[in-house]
ZAMARGU-4260 file (C-alpha; in steps of 0.2 Angstrom, whole numbers, plus 5000, padded with zeros to 4 digits):
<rodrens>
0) 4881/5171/4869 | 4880/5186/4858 | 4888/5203/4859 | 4871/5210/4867 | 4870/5196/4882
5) 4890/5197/4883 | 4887/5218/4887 | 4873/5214/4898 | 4882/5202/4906 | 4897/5213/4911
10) 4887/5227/4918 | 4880/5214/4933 | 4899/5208/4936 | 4905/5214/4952 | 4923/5221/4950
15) 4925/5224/4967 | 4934/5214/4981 | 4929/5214/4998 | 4940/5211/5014 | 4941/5212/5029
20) 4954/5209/5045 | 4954/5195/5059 | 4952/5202/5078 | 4950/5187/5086 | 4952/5169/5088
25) 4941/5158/5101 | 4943/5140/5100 | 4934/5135/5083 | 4928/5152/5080 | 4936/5168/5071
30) 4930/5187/5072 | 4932/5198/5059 | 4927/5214/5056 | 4923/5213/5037 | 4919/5210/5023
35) 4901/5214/5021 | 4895/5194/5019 | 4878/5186/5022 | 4878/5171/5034 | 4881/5155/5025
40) 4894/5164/5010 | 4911/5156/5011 | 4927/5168/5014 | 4944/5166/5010 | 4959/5167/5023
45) 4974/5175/5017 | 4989/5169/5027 | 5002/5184/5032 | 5016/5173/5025 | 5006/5173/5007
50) 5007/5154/5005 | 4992/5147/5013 | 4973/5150/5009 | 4960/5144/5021 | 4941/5144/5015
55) 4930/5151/5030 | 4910/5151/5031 | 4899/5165/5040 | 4891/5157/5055 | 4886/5172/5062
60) 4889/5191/5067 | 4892/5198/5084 | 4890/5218/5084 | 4899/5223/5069 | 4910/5207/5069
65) 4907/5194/5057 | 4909/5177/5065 | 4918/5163/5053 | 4920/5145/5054 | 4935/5137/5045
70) 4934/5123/5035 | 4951/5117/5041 | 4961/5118/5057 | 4965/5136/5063 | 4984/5134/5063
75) 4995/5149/5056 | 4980/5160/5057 | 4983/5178/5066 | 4976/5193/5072 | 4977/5205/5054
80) 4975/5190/5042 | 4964/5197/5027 | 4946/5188/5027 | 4943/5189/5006 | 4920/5188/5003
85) 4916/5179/4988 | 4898/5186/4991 | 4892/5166/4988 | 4889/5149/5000 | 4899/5135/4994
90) 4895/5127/4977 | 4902/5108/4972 | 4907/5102/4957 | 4895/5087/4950 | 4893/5073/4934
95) 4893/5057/4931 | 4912/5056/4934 | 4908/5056/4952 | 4902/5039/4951 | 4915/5027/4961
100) 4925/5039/4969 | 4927/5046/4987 | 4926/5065/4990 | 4926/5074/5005 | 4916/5086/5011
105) 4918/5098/4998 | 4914/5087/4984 | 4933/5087/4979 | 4935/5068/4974 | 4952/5060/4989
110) 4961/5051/4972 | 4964/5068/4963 | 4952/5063/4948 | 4950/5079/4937 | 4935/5082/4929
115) 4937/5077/4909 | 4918/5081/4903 | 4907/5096/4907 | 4901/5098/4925 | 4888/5107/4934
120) 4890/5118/4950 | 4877/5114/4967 | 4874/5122/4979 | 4877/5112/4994 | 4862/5121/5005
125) 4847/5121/4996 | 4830/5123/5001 | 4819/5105/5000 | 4805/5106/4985 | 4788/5115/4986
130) 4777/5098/4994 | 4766/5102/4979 | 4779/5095/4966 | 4779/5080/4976 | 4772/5064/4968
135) 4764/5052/4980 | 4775/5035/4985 | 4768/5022/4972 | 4781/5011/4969 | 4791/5000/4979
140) 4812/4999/4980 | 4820/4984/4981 | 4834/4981/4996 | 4838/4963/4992 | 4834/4958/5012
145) 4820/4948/5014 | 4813/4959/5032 | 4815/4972/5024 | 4808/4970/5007 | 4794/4958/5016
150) 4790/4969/5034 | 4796/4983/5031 | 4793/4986/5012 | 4802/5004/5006 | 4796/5016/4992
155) 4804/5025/4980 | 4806/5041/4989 | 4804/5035/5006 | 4814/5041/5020 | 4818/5030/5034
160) 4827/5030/5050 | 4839/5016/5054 | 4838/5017/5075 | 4854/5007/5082 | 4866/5006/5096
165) 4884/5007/5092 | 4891/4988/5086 | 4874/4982/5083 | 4879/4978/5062 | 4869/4995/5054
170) 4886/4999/5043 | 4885/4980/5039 | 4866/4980/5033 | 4868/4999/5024 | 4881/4990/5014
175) 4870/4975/5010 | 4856/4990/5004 | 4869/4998/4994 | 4875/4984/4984 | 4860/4976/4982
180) 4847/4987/4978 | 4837/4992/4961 | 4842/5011/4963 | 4852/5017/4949 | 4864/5026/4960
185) 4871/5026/4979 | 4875/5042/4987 | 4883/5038/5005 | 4888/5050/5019 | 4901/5045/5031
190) 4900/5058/5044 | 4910/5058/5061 | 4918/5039/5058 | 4932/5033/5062 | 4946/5034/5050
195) 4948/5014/5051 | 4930/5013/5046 | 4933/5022/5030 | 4942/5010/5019 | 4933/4996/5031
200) 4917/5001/5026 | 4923/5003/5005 | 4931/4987/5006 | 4922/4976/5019 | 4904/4981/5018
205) 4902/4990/5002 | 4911/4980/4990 | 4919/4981/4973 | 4902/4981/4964 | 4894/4993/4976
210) 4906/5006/4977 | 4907/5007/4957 | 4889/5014/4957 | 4891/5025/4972 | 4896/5040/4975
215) 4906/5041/4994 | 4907/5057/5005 | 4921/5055/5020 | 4919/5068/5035 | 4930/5058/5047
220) 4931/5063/5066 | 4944/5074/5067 | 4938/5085/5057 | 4929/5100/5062 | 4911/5103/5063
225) 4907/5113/5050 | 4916/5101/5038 | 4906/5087/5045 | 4888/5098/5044 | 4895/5099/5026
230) 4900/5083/5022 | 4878/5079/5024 | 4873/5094/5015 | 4887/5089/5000 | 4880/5073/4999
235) 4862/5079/4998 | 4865/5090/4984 | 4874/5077/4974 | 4858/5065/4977 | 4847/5080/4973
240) 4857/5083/4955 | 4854/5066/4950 | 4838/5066/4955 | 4835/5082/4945 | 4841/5072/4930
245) 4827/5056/4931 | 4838/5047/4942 | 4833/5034/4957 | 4845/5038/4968 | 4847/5029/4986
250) 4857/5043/4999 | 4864/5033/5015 | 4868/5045/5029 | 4880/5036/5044 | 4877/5045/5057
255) 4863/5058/5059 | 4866/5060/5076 | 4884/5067/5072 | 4877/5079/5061 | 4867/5086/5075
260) 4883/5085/5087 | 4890/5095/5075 | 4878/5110/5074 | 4878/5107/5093 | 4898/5114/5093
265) 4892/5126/5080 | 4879/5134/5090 | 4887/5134/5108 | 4903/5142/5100 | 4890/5157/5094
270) 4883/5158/5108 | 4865/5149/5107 | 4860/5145/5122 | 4858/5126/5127 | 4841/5118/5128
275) 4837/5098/5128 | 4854/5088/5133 | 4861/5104/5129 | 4856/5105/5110 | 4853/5123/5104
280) 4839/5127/5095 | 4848/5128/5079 | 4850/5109/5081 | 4830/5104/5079 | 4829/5119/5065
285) 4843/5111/5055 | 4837/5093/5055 | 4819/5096/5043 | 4829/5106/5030 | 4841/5093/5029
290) 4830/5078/5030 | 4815/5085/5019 | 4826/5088/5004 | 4825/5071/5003 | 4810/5063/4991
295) 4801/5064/4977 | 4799/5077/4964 | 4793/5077/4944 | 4808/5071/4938 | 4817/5058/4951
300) 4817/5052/4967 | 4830/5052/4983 | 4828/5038/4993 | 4835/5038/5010 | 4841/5029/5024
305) 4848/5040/5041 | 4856/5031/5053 | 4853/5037/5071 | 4865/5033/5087 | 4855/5029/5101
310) 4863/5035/5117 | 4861/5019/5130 | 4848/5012/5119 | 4837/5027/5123 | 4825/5027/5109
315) 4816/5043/5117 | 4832/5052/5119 | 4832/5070/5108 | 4837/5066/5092 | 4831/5052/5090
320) 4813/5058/5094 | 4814/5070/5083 | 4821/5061/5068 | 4808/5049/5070 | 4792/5063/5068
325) 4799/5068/5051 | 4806/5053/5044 | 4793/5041/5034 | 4796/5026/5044 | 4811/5017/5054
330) 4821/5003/5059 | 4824/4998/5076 | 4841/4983/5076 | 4839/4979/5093 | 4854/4975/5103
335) 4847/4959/5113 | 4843/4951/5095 | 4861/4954/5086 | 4868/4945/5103 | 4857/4930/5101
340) 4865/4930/5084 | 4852/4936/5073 | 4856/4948/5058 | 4849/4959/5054 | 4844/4962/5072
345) 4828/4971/5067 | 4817/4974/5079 | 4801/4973/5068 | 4787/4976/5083 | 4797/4994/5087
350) 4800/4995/5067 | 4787/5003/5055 | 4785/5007/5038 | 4773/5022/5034 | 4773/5020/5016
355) 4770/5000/5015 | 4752/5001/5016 | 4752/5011/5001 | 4764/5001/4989 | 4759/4984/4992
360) 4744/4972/4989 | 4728/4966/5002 | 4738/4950/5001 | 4755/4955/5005 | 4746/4965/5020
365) 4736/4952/5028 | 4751/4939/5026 | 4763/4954/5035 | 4748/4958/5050 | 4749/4940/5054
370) 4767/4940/5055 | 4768/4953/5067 | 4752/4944/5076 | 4764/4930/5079 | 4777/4936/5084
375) 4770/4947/5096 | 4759/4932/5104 | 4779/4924/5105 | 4787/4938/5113 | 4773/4941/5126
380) 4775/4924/5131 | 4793/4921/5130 | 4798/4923/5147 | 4785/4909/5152 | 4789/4895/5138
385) 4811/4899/5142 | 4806/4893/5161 | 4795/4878/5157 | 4777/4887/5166 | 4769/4888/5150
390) 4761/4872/5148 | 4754/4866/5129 | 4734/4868/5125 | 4731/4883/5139 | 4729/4897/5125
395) 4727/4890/5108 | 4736/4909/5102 | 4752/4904/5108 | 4753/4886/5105 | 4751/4894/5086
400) 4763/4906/5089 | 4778/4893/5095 | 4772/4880/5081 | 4778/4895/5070 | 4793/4903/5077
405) 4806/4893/5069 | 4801/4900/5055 | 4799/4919/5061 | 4816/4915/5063 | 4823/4908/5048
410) 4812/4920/5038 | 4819/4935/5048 | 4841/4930/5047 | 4848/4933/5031 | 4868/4929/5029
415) 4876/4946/5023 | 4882/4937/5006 | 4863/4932/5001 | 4850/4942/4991 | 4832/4939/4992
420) 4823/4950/4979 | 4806/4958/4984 | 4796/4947/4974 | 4804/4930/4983 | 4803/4940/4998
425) 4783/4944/4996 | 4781/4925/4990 | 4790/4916/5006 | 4779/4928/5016 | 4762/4924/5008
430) 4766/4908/5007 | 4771/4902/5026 | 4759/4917/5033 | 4747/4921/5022 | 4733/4907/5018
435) 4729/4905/5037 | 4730/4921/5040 | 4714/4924/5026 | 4706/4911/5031 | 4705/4916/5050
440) 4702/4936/5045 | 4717/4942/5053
</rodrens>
């Protein structure tokens, strides 16, 4: 920088500092009347005793009040604390250096790793790129689990739903994608877990070789709802500064559904009023600007996977209904499956792929149609073969459809140690479904 751009430079500095005072606290929310701020800067807490700083985002404004949200606990803070504007929304701290550790929702990495090499700042809410600048889905992504890769094939850039109960495997299966995928990074949010499940799902799930190509973002339960919105928006812009770079990267998201019970404490605390199963509207305004950054552009791509809790299994409960119109496909693990011992208990006549069509060839198709034919003919005629009414010869359909269900089966279990590549995938599948299924023009 020269003399010229170092005296232009100055002149837009703003040498001011804006403050303001605390009035009130109500539950999770803090008045204040000042400074001037715009509704997503963060602020800074000044503690009375001078020894404690707590940073604060504009949620909202109430008459002349601006309305904060602390990104810690409210403890020690009074009526008269100083509320400091920094006039900017929070920015994280992002490189290569990232890669293997765990950060929290701030993109502040939990072993205390200090930055040796020169970082960028992100933004961590961003608006999701102009569709114009998104290349079409051409090529697939390899998961390393034969269902997937076969029945459910992914693209880069793809964003899909993973529909599950609780205790139905999806952390287990997200950690089998993470480790065994072609991406050249992982970005994974943990939002709303447990504690426990942390280091469970580092150690257990993910792995040595998987963790030391991801990039981990812990928002655990206990801590507050802005922190956890935070911990998704943090992730999303780490996975969109590498994909800025030419990267691949694979973003995991467990759970979407906390994410949205989070904007849900949000909204009610400001006062929106509650619409379906008391979500505010806030909730289905928040859910496309998060999951349409997400995807393709000129450079990279950001595949991702969002899991959703389903509430009782209810498939067509809120957020799940909406998830599921903006996402580009999803996977249903079925309950009734993973209790007969399957895994992964994927559901593949509730599942789709939207993208598959477009990234595979006529054969793989025609071999994936008949699978699905099959299994459907089973399924409709289960009841009747468990009890012994169905009797051999009656409809030619089925009598095809239980010759092959042994291996529907075994082509549709997978141990969580194993790794079937897409190519072995697509060849199994072709290769038990796929001749007869030409010949009789399914």
């Amino acid at each position: 920088m020269n003399a010229e751009q170092l005296i232009e430079a100055l002149r837009s500095i703003d040498s001011y500092r804006r403050f303001g005072k605390i009035t009130r606290v109500v539950g999770l929310l803090i008045e204040s009347r000042g400074p001037s701020s715009a509704v997503g800067d963060v602020c800074i807490i000044h503690m009375r005793n001078g020894e404690r700083k707590v940073m604060a985002e504009v949620v909202g404004f109430r008459d002349e009040n601006v309305l904060l949200m602390p990104y810690t606990s409210v403890a020690s803070i009074s009526p008269g604390c100083l509320v400091e504007g920094t006039g900017k929304p929070l920015q994280v701290k992002v490189n290569e250096e990232l890669l293997g550790q765990v950060c929290d929702s701030l993109g502040r990495p939990m072993s205390g790793m200090s930055f040796s090499k020169p970082f960028s700042f992100v933004p961590t809410n961003q608006s999701p790129p102009n569709p114009l600048d998104r290349p079409r889905i051409t090529e697939p992504i390899e998961l390393g689990i034969r269902s997937l890769n076969g029945l459910l094939t992914v693209g880069k850039g793809q964003r899909v739903g993973i529909f599950a109960g609780s205790g139905v495997g999806k952390s287990t299966l997200m950690g089998m994608i993470a480790r065994n995928t072609s991406a050249d990074l992982n970005v994974i949010a943990l939002i709303g877990e447990r504690g426990r499940e942390v280091k469970e799902f580092l150690e257990k799930d993910l792995g040595q070789e998987g963790a030391a190509r991801s990039i981990v973002i812990a928002a655990t339960s206990d801590q507050p709802a802005l922190m956890r919105i935070k911990g998704a928006m943090t992730a999303t812009a780490i996975a969109e500064y590498f994909r800025s770079k030419g990267k691949n990267v694979l973003l995991m998201m467990d759970s979407l559904t906390r994410v949205a019970m989070s904007q849900r404490e949000i909204g009610l605390a400001v006062g929106e009023p509650p619409t379906t199963r008391g979500y505010p509207p806030s909730v289905f305004a928040l859910l496309p600007r998060l999951l349409e950054r997400a995807g393709t552009d000129r450079k990279g791509s950001i595949t991702a996977f969002y899991t959703v809790l389903v509430d009782g299994d209810d498939l067509d409960e809120p957020i799940s209904d909406t998830a599921r119109g903006i996402l580009d496909g999803h996977i249903v693990l079925d309950r009734a499956l993973a209790q007969k011992g399957q895994f992964p208990a994927v559901n593949l006549l509730k599942s789709v792929s939207r993208v598959m069509n477009e990234i595979t060839e006529t054969e793989h198709q025609l071999a994936s149609q008949r699978f699905r034919k099959l299994l459907s003919q089973y399924t409709d005629s289960e009841d009747l073969i468990n009890i012994g009414a169905y009797k051999q010869g009656s409809s030619a359909a089925i009598d095809e459809a239980i010759r092959f269900h042994p291996l529907i089966i075994r082509y549709l279990t997978q141990r969580v140690s194993e790794k079937v590549t897409l190519d072995e995938a697509v060849r199994q599948l072709v290769t038990q479904f796929g001749r007869e299924g030409n010949e009789n023009g399914v």
